[in-house]
Structure formats: structure tokens, C-alpha cells
C-alpha positions in Angstrom: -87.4 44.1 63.3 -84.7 44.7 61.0 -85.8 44.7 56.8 -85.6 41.5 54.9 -83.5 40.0 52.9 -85.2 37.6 50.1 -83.9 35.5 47.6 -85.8 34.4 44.5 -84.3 31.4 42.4 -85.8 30.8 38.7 -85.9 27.4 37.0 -84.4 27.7 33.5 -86.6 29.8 32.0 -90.0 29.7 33.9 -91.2 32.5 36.8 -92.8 31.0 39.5 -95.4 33.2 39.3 -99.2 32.4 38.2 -97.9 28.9 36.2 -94.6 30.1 34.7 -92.5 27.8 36.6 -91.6 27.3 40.1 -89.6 29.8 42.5 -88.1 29.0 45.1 -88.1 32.6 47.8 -85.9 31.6 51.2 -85.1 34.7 53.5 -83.6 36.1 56.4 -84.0 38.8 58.9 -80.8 41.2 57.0 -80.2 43.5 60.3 -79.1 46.3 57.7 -80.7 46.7 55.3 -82.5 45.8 52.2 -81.1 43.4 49.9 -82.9 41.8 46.5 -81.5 39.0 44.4 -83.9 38.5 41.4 -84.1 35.7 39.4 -82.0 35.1 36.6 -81.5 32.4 33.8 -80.8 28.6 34.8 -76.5 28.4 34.9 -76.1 32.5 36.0 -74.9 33.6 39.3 -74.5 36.7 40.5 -71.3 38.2 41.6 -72.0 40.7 43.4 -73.8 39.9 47.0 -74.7 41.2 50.4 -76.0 39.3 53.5 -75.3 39.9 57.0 -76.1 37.4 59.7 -78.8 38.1 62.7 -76.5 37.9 66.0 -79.1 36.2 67.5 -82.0 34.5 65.7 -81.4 30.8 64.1 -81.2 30.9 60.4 -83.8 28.4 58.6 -82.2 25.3 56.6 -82.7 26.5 53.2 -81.1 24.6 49.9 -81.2 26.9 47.2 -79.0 25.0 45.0 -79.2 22.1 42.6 -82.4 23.6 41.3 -81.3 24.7 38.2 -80.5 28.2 38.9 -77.7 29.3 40.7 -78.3 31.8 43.8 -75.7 34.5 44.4 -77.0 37.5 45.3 -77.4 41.6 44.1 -78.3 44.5 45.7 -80.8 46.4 43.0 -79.2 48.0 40.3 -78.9 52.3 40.7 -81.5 53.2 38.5 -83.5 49.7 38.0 -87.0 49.8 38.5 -88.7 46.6 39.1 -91.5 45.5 36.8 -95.4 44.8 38.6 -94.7 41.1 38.4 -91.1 41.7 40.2 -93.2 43.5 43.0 -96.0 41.0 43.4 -92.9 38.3 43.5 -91.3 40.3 46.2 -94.4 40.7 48.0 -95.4 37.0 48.5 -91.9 36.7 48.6 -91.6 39.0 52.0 -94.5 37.3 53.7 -92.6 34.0 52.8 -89.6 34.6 54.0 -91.6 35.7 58.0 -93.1 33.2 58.4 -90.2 30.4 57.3 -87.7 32.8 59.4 -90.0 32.7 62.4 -90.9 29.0 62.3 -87.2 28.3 62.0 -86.3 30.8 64.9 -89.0 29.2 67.1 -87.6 25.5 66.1 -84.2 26.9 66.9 -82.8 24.6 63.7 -79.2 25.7 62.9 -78.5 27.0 59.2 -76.6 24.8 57.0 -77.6 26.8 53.7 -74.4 27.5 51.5 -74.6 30.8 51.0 -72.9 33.5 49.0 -72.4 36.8 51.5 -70.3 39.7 52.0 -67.6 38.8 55.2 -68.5 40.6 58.7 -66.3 41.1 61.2 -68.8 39.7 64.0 -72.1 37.8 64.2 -71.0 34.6 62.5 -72.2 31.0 63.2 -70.0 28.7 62.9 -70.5 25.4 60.7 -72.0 27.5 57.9 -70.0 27.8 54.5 -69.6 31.3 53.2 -68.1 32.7 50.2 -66.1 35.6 50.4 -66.6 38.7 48.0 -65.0 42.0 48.1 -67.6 45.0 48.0 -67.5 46.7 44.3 -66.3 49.4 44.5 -67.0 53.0 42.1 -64.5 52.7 39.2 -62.6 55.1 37.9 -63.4 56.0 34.4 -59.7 56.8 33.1 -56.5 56.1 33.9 -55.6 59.3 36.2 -52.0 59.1 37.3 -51.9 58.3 41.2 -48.2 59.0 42.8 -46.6 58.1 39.4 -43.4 58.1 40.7 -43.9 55.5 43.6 -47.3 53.7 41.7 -49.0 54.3 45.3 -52.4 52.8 44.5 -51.9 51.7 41.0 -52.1 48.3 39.6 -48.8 47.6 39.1 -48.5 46.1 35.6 -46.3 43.1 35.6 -46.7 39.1 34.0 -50.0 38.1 32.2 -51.9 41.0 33.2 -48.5 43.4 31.9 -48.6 41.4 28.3 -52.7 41.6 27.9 -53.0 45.2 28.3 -50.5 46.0 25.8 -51.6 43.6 23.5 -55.6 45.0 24.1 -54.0 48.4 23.7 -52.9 47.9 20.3 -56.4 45.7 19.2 -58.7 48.8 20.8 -56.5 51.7 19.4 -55.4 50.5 15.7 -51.9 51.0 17.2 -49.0 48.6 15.8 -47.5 48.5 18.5 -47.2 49.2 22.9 -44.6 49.8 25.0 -44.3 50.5 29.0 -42.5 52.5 30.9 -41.3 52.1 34.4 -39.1 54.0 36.5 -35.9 52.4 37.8 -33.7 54.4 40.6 -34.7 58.0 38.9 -34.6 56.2 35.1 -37.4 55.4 33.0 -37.0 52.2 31.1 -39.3 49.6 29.3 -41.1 47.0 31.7 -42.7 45.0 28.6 -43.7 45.5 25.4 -45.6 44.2 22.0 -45.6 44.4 18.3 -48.9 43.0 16.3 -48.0 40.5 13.9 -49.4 42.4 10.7 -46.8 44.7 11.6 -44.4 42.5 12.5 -44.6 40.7 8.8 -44.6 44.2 7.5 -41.1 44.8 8.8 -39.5 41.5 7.6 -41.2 41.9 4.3 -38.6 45.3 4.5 -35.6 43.2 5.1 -35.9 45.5 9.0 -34.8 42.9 11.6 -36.2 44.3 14.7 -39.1 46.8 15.2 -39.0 50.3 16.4 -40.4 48.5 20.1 -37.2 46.4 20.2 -34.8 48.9 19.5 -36.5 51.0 22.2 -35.1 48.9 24.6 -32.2 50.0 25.5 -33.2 53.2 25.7 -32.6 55.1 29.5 -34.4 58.2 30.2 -34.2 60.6 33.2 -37.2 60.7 35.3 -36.8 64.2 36.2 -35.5 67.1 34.1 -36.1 65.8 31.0 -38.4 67.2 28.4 -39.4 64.8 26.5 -42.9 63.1 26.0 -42.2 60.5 28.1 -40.7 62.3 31.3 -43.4 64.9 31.1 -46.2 62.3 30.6 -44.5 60.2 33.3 -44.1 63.7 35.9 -47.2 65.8 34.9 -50.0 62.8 34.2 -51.5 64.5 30.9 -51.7 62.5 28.0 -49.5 63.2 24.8 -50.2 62.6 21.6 -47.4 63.0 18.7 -48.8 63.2 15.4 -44.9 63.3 13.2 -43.2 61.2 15.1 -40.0 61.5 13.0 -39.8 65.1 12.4 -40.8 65.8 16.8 -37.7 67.5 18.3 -38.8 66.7 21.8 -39.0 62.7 20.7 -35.2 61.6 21.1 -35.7 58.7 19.0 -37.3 60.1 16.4 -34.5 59.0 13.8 -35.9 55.3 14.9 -38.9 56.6 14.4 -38.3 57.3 10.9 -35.7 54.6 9.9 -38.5 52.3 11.3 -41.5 54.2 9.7 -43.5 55.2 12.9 -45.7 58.1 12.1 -47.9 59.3 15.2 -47.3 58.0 18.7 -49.3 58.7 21.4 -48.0 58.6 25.8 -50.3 58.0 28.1 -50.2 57.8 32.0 -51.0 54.2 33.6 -50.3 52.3 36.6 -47.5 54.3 37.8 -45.9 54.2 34.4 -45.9 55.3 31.0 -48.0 53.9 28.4 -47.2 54.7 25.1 -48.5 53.4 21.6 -47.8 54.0 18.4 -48.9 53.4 14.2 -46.9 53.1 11.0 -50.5 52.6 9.0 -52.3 56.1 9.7 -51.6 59.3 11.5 -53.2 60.5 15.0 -53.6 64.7 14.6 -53.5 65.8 17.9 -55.2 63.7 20.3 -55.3 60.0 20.6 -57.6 57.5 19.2 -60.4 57.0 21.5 -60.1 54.2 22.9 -61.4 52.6 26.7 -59.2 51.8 29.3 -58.6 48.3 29.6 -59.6 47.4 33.3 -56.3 46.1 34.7 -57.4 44.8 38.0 -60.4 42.8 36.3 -57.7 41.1 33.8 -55.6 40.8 36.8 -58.0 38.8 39.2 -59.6 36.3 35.5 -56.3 35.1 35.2 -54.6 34.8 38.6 -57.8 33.9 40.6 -60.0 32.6 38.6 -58.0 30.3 36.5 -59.0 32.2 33.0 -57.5 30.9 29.6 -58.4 34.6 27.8 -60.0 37.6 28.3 -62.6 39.5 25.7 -64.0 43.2 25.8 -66.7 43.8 24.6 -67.6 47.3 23.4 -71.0 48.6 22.3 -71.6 50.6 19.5 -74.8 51.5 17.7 -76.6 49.0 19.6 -74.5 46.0 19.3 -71.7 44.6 21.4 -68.4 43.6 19.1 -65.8 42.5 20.7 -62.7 44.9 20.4 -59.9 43.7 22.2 -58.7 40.1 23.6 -55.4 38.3 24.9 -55.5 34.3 25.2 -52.7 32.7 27.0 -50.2 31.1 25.4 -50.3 27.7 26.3 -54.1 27.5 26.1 -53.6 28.3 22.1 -51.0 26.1 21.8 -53.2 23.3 23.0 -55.9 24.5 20.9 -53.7 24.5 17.9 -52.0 20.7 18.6 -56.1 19.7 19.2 -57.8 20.8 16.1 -54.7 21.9 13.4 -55.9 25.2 12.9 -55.3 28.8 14.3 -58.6 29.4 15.5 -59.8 30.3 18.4 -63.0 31.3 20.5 -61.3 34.6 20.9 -61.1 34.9 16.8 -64.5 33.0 16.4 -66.6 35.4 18.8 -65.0 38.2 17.1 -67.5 37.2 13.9 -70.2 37.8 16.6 -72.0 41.0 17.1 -74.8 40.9 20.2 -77.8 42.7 20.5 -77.4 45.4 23.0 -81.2 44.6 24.5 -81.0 41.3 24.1 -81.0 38.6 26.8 -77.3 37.3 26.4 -74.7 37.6 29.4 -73.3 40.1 27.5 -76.3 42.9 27.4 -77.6 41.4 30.5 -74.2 42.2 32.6 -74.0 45.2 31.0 -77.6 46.6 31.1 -78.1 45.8 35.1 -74.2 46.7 36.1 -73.6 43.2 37.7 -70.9 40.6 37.4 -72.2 37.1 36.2 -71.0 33.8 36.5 -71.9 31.9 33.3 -72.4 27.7 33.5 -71.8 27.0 29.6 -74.1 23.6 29.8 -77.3 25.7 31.5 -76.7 29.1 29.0 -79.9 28.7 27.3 -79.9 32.4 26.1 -76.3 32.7 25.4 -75.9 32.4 21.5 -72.1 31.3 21.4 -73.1 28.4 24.2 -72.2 25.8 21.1 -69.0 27.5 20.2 -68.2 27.9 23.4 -68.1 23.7 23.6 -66.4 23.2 20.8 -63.5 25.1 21.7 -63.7 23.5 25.6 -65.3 26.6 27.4 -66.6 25.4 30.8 -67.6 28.9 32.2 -66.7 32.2 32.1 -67.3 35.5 34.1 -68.9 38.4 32.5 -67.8 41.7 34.1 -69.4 45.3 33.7 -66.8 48.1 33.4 -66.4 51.8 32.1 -66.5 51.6 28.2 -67.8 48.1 28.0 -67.9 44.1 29.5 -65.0 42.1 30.1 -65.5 38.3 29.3 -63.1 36.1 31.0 -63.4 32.3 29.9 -62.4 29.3 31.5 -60.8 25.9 30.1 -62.5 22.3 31.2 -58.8 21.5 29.6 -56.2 23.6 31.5 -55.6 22.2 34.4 -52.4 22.8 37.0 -50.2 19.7 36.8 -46.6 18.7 38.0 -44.3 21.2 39.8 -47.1 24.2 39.2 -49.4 22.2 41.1 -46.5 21.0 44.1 -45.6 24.8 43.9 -48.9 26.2 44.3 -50.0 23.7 47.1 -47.4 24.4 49.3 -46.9 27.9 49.1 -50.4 28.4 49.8 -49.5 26.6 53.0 -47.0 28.8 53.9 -48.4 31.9 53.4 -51.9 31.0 55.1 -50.3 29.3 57.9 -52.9 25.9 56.8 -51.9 22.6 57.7 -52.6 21.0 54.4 -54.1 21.7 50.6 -56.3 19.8 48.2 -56.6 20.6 44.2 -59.8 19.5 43.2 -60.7 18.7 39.6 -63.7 17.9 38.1 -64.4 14.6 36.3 -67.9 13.5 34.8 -69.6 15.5 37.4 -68.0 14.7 40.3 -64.7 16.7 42.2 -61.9 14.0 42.9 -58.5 14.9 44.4 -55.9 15.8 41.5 -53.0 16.6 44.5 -52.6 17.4 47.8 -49.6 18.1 50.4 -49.8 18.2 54.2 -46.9 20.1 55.8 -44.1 18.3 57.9 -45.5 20.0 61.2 -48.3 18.4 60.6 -47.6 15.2 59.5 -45.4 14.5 63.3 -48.4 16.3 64.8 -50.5 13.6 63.4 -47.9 10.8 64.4 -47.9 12.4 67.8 -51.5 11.3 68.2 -51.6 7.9 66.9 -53.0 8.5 63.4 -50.7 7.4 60.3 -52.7 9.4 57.8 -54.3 12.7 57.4 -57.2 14.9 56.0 -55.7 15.2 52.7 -55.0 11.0 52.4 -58.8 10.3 53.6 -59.9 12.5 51.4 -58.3 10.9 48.1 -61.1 7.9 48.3 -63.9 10.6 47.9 -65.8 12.2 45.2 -68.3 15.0 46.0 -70.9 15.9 43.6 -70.3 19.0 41.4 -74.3 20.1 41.8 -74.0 19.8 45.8 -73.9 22.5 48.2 -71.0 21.9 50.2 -67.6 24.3 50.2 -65.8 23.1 47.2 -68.8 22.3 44.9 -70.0 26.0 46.1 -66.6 27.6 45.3 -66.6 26.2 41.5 -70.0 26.9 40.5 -70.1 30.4 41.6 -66.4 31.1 40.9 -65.7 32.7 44.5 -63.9 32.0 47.6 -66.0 29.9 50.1 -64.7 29.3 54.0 -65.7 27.3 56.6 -65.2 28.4 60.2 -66.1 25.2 62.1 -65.7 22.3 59.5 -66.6 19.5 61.8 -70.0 21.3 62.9 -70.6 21.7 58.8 -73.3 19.9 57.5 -73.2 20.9 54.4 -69.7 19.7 54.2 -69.7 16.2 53.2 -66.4 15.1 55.2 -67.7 17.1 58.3 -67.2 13.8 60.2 -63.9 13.6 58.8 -62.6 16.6 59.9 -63.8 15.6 63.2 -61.9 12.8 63.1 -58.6 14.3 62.1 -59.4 17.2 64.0 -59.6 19.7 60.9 -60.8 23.7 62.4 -61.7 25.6 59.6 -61.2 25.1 55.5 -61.4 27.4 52.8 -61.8 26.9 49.1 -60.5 29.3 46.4 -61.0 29.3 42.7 -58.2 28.3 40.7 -57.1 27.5 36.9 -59.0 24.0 36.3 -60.5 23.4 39.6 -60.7 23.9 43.1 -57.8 24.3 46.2 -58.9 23.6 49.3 -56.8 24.2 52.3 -57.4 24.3 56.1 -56.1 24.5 59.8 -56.3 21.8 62.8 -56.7 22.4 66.1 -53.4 22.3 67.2 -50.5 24.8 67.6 -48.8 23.5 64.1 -51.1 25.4 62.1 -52.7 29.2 62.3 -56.4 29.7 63.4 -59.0 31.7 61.4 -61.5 33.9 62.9 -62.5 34.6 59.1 -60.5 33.9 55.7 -57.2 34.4 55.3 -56.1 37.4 53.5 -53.4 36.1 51.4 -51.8 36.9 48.3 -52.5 34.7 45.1 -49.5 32.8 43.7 -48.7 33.8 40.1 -49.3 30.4 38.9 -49.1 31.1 35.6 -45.7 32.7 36.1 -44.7 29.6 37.8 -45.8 27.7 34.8 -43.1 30.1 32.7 -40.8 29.1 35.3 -40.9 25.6 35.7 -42.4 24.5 32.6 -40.7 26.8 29.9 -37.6 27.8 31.5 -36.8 24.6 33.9 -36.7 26.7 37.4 -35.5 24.6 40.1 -36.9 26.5 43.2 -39.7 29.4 43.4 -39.6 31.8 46.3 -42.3 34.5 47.0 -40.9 37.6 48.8 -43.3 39.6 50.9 -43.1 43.1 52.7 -43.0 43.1 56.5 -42.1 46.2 58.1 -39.5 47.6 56.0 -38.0 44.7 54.6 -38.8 41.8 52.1 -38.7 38.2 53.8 -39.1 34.6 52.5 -43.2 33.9 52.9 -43.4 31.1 50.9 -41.1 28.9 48.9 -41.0 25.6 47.0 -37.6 23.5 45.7 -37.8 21.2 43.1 -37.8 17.6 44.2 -34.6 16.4 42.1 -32.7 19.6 43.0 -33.4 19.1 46.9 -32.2 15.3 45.9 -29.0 16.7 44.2 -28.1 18.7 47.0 -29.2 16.6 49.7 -26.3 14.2 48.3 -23.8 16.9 48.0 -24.1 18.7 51.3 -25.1 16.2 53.2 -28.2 17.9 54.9 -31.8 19.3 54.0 -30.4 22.8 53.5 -31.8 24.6 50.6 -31.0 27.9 48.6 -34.6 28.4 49.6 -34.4 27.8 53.6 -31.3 29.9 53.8 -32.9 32.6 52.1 -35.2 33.1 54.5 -32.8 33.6 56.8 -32.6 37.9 55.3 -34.5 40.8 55.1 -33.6 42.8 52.3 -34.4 46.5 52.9 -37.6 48.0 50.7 -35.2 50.8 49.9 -32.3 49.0 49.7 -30.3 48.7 46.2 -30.7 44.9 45.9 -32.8 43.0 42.3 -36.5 42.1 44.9 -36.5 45.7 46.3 -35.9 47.7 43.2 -38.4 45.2 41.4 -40.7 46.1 43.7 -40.5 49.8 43.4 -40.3 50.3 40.2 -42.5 47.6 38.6 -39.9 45.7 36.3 -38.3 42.6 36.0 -34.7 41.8 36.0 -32.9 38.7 35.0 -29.8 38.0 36.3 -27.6 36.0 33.9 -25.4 34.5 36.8 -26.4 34.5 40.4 -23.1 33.0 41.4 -20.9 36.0 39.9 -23.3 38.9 40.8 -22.6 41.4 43.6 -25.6 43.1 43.2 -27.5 39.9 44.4 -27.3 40.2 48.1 -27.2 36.4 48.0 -24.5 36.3 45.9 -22.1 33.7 48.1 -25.7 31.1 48.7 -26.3 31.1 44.9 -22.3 30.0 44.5 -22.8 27.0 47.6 -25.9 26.2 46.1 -25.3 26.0 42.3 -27.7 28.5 41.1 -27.5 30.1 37.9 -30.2 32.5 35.9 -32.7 34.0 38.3 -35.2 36.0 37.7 -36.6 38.8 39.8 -40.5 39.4 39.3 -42.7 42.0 40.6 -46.3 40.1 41.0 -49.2 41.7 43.4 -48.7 41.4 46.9 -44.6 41.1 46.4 -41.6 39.6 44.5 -41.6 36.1 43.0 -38.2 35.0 42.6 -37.3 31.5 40.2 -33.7 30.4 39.4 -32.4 27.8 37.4 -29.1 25.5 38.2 -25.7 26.2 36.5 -24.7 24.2 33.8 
């Protein structure tokens, strides 16, 4: 028999053990090997899980939920040792969990438990819902240089997560300012860059338009040959660190550096790139402030997976956890600002805080056993900013362990993805999963109601085909599930992770099982997204793909498409993907007025967008998507129609596209234009 695998859920604050409160201990046979998941404060979840199905024995029908604590799942901390009352728990716990596992394999009852496990490649039952995690991986403690030239296994740093980590830089370093260097056909040039405000001011208050960032632009640097701090940084991986930046004969711009009052400027490799960072206020001697490394792919995932509205690190020092660095998106701000009249913030506000590092809070907890958690505001009894957290609309948040500290990333019960976002988002993720349909679920006084939804033309005739004037998506409008439940999308929210369904008529747990019967719905999965949940799934038919297991696809840069649509006034999106050696079309969305304009003027459904997909741009070619993609950096083009560099040049003419920008995002190229005229 193979070891067990126990659970033990807590009830706010009491142990079920000798009259401390109730625990709940479910188990199954685990096949490889030993996995613990302790119990932890009412509204907390773990992130990190493991549970592998028996190939052969039943599982019992176990609800762990909607008991006040949230199960996930750990393996035991490296180094952890667990207290005589954790031991005595685990022992009643392990004769539990035999004799409920044998009654249940002897009844031969089918599992309906929602559970929270680690995707296997066999062994699977279907009609169970399962959320998908990623094994953690080690970290690497400092940003070591990996195939600069190419960024082969670097996070590439572009968007949200490009603007946060300069911004963190210059909060965690004292620096006034960050820029970041990419390398474009054998030329290093700036991908992004940012100035702090107090420096900023500083400058005007010189009658200086500009800043030394700015003017740093234009510059273009060779890649190779060169023997500057920048090119040797860039070609050898070993930090630089500048402490006269104006009187430095290797710096070429050290007459900006003087005209703009730049003392010491430090160059460090990251991502593929060049980081560099520099102060006006103090001098750096030889070496650079010590400072962590912000943890890119952490910032990365809060913001483009989990729907967060800011990020917080949290350092510790003498015992107490300050928070050092932060980056709120914009909008979020904006809407803070219009809502209360004031500049605050819960960034600003929990900067006031410092946390004791033994204490019970998220914070010391995350950070003491090495876990992620997933924070429920309303159930954070121990968490001492619950009640600021309210006041500025902080639903939950995910507090992540990494090298040099804990990343907090907070989510909005305000920020929510409306109008072309949404339509974008909903049908991309169509296209790029191969799903028949997709659901945005938001949720309203307890209970998850459909916000939007889209069902692809291939399905909608498949659907005719058979009789049936509606589909999945339309039924589903009339229902509400109940945020506390244990089905796929309520499951998804709470914990903040992907959950997928591989038989979704067969799924108990799922309350529109007999739905999906009905409209013959195979398998669903929900992901976590900014302001709710997006469910999407495939039909037994051949107008739709068929999952053995979730769908690996790339997340949509939603709050790119936001920029886009909302700031700029794109009219289409298209998301270019690698295949082979060549970028295609994997997902696209037109705006509904310009497929209406053209429509009238051509006469047909043709698009800029379905003609697109029509060429595969080489990876190494010369055109904007494949050099974005190799070196990192975005390029606007001021006129599609007049440029012969865009390989499209003659489509953007028929089509009346003007501006477009080029964006490197993970996983490929998003592309937005916006109309002439």
C-alpha cells in the first residue's frame, strides 16, 4: 500500500484537537508519496499542492470546503518540524483517512471532492474538478545573465511587468531613476524606462525639461566591440557600478550626466538586457546599493493571471517586515483617486506598517514556512491591515515567498474587465484553446453571475445543426452559483488557481452538470482573471478541440489590451504566436464598429485581421513582430499604410489602418492598430 496523503482543515481559529475546535482530516491512498497539508487560519489557502490519483481504487466523497477554512495543499516545509500536537493530529489523522478510503473503495462511490492537485499525465477520473498548479521550482537568488544576447530563458521584460520592475528598482535602491536595455539587430537601445517623481520635480524646479532617462533615448550602442559599461555588462554578465558618473571616460554620455546632475550609476545584467539605475542625491563608491532582485515572473503571473491591481515587497529587517518597493496600476489609482479625493493608497497606507517577523500575519507566516498563500480579506482574522484592506476595496491577495523577501499581490472587488477588453479576451481565449465558448464570471453579493460570454460561429451552426437555438453560454446567463460552493468556478476564485473539468456532464460537483449534458459540453476549465472568473470549454463535436488535460495556453495581456482599446482607441488586437520558424495569427479580435465600417465598404466579412493570418513572418526575418520578439522591445509604427518595413504594408493601406504597435508579451507578439484619420 502506497503512503497517505491527509488533509487537515481548521475552523477559524480552533484545532480540532482535545476541544479546540473541529477538524475536518479526509485522505487518500497518494501512490508516491507523502504529502501533509496542515491547518491554517479560516480565509488562507495554500498554493503550493501535491496529490496524485490511485489508478485503481474509488476515491471517497469528501467536501472540504465551505467550512471556513480553505483546503489547498503543502508538502512540509524543508526544515519544518512538526509540533507533538501536529503529530498526534497526523496520527488520528492517518487512521482516519484508512478506514474512510477503504469504506469508500469497498462502496465503490465515485469522488466528486473539488480538489486542488498537481496535473498527471495518467490515472485521472473523469467528472472530478482539479485545479492546475505548476511545481515550484528552486529560485535563483540573483539575476545571473542567461544567453544575454538571445534572452534564452529569461523573463523577457516587456508591459506591466517591464514598468513595475523599474519603478521597484528605483524604491528598493534609493535610485532616481531606471532604464533598460535591449538589444535590437546587434544595437543596444532602451526598452522602457522611469524617473521618480521627487526627481522629476527636482528637475523642473531647474528650469531642465527632460531628465537624463529621456534624453537617453535616443541613444544606439553597439552590442559588440564596444567598451562601454553597458556593452560590457550586456556581453560579460558582471555588474558595474560607476561611482562619477560625469567625470567616467568609458560612460559616453557622461556630459548628460553632468549637464543633468547624475552622480553614480550602477549596470546590472537582467532578463536578457541591461539594467541600469542611477542617483543625483548620493554617491554609490564602488559597488551598488544592496538591494533584492525583484522577482519578475511572480510580478508577471499577479498581474496577468491573477487579475492583481498592485504588487508590494516586503523585506525583513531587524525583525520586522517593511515594505520596500511597490507598483499599482494605473487605472486602479485613478479610480481610487476619483473615489475618495485623495492620493492615497493601500500601497502608501501599508507602507506606515511594519509586521512582526514571528508574528502570525500572512506576511511572516508565508515567509517563515516558504509557502504561497491565498488571503480571503473577509476571513483574515490575524491579518492586521484586514480593515485597511476594505476600505481601499481589497478582496484578496496572494502572498508569495521569494529570495530577499514576500511579494504581496492584491486584488480589486472594483476592477473588473468590461467592453472591448472583455469581447477581446473572451474570444481570443477561444482561439487559442481551440474551446467552443467562454463565460466571465463576476461576483455579486455572494453569488457568481455571468458578466459576458461569446460562443464561436462554428459552434453556433453546429448547435443549429442539431435543433437547439441556444447554447451553454445563453443557459447559463439565468444562473447564479454560490461563491462558498465547491464546483469549478467558485473553486477557481477562492483559491486563485486554474481548475479543469475533464467530463463536465459526469461532474457532480458542477452545478450545470446536467446542462452540459444537454448541450453536449466535454470538458471546461476555469482560470483566474482580473475581477472574476473565465470559464471556457469544448463540445463533443469536431467544431471544437478535445482535452486530455488543460490546455497549455498563453495568457492574453489584458491589461495591455486595456492600453489599447481604452487609452489609445485600437480597433483590432492580434496575438502572434511562434510555430516552427515562423509567427502566425493565433488569436485575434476586430472591433465591432470597424468590422461594421468595412463590412459597408468592401462589401464582405474580410478583415485586416483574417487576412493577416493568411502569413508567416519568419522568426529571423527583418519584419516589426520578429524583431520585437528577439530583442524584447516595442515599436510603434506611426503609419502602417506608408511603411515598407511592415510586411503588411499594402493590407494596412485596403484596410485603413494607421498607428500600430508591435508588443513583445510572453508566449509572443500582441499587435493593436488604430484607423487613419
Amino acid at each position: 500500500m502506497g503512503p497517505l496523503a491527509m488533509v487537515i482543515a481548521r475552523r477559524r481559529h480552533a484545532f480540532g484537537v482535545f476541544g479546540l475546535g473541529a477538524a475536518i482530516v479526509a485522505a487518500t491512498i497518494s501512490w508516491h508519496r507523502v504529502v501533509v497539508l496542515f491547518a491554517m487560519p479560516s480565509g488562507w489557502s495554500w498554493r503550493s499542492f501535491s496529490g496524485f490519483v490511485a489508478p485503481q481504487l474509488p476515491q471517497p466523497r469528501l467536501h472540504v470546503d465551505g467550512i471556513g477554512g480553505h483546503v489547498g495543499g503543502a508538502a512540509t516545509p524543508r526544515g519544518a518540524t512538526p509540533s507533538a500536537t501536529a503529530n498526534m493530529m497526523l496520527g488520528f489523522g492517518a487512521l482516519a483517512a484508512v478506514a474512510v478510503h477503504l469504506h469508500a473503495a469497498r462502496c465503490g462511490r465515485p469522488s466528486s471532492i473539488v480538489r486542488l492537485v498537481r496535473p498527471v499525465s495518467s490515472g485521472r477520473a473523469h467528472g472530478r474538478v482539479q485545479a492546475r498548479q505548476a511545481p515550484m521550482k528552486p529560485r535563483a537568488a540573483a539575476e545571473a545573465p542567461t544567453s544575454p544576447a538571445s534572452g534564452t530563458g529569461s523573463e523577457r521584460l516587456t508591459g506591466i511587468t517591464l514598468a513595475a520592475s523599474l519603478k521597484m528598482r528605483c524604491d528598493s535602491s534609493g535610485a532616481d531613476y531606471a532604464i533598460y536595455w535591449v538589444n535590437v539587430d546587434g544595437q543596444l537601445t532602451t526598452a522602457g524606462y522611469y524617473v521618480t517623481p521627487p526627481r522629476r520635480a527636482a528637475l523642473e524646479a531647474q528650469g531642465k525639461t527632460g531628465s537624463f532617462a529621456e534624453v537617453s533615448q535616443s541613444m544606439r550602442l553597439p552590442a559588440q566591440g564596444c567598451k562601454g559599461p553597458i556593452s560590457t555588462v550586456y556581453n560579460l554578465g558582471t555588474p558595474i557600478c560607476i561611482g562619477d558618473a560625469a567625470s567616467n571616460d568609458t560612460l559616453n554620455r557622461k556630459d548628460l550626466a553632468a549637464e543633468y546632475g547624475v552622480q553614480s550609476i550602477c549596470f546590472v545584467p537582467c532578463e536578457g538586457g541591461v539594467l541600469e539605475y542611477g542617483t543625483s542625491t548620493t554617491t554609490w563608491a564602488k559597488s551598488p546599493p544592496a538591494t533584492p532582485n525583484m522577482p519578475k515572473k511572480d510580478i508577471r503571473r499577479a498581474f496577468e493571471n491573477l487579475g492583481a491591481s498592485y504588487v508590494m515587497f516586503w523585506a525583513e529587517e531587524s525583525g520586522q517586515f517593511r515594505v520596500i518597493a511597490d507598483y499599482a496600476c494605473e487605472n486602479w489609482v485613478k479610480s481610487i483617486r476619483s473615489r475618495r479625493g485623495d492620493d492615497k493608497t493601500f500601497c502608501s497606507e501599508s507602507k506606515l506598517f511594519k509586521l512582526d517577523a514571528s508574528g502570525d500575519g500572512p506576511i511572516a507566516t508565508a515567509a517563515r514556512l516558504g509557502i504561497e498563500l491565498h488571503i480571503n480579506i473577509d476571513e483574515a482574522l490575524t491579518m492586521k491591515r484586514a480593515g485597511l484592506a476594505r476600505e481601499f476595496g481589497i478582496k484578496a491577495m496572494h502572498v508569495i515567498p521569494v529570495p530577499g523577501g514576500v511579494l504581496e499581490c492584491g486584488i480589486s472587488d472594483r476592477d473588473r474587465l468590461a467592453g472591448h477588453v472583455l469581447n477581446a479576451a473572451l474570444k481570443m481565449r477561444c482561439d487559442i484553446a481551440g474551446s467552443g465558448y467562454a463565460i466571465y464570471w463576476t461576483e455579486v453579493d455572494g453569488l457568481f453571475v455571468v458578466s459576458g460570454d461569446y460562443v464561436t460561429p462554428e459552434r453556433r451552426h453546429a448547435l443549429r445543426s442539431q435543433g437547439l437555438t441556444t447554447s451553454f453560454a445563453d443557459a447559463s446567463r439565468h444562473i447564479a452559483l454560490s461563491s462558498t460552493g465547491t464546483g469549478p468556478v467558485a473553486t477557481c476564485a477562492r483559491h486563485g488557481q486554474p481548475t479543469f473539468v475533464r467530463d463536465a456532464k459526469t461532474c457532480t460537483a458542477m452545478a450545470r452538470h446536467g446542462l452540459a449534458a444537454e448541450y453536449g459540453i466535454e470538458s471546461v476549465c476555469c482560470i483566474p482573471v482580473l475581477g472574476g472568473v473565465v470559464e471556457f470549454g469544448t463540445s463533443v463535436g469536431s467544431e471544437t478541440a478535445s482535452w486530455a488535460d488543460m490546455p497549455d495556453c498563453p495568457e492574453m495581456p489584458k491589461l495591455e489590451m486595456r492600453k489599447a482599446f481604452d487609452e489609445l482607441g485600437a480597433v483590432y488586437v492580434i496575438f502572434w504566436q511562434l510555430s516552427g520558424d515562423s509567427y502566425v495569427v493565433a488569436a485575434d479580435y476586430v472591433t465591432p464598429d470597424h468590422e461594421r465600417t468595412m463590412r459597408n465598404r468592401h462589401g464582405n466579412d474580410v478583415s485586416f485581421c483574417s487576412l493577416s493570418r493568411m502569413f508567416a513572418l519568419p522568426a529571423d526575418g527583418p519584419g516589426y513582430v520578429a524583431r520585437a520578439a528577439r530583442s524584447g522591445k516595442e515599436f510603434v509604427i506611426a503609419d502602417a499604410a506608408s511603411d515598407p518595413m511592415l510586411l503588411r504594408q499594402k493590407l494596412a493601406q485596403q484596410f485603413g489602418i494607421g498607428e500600430v504597435h508591435i508588443v513583445p508579451v510572453k508566449g509572443g507578439v500582441l499587435e493593436y492598430g488604430m484607423a487613419r484619420g
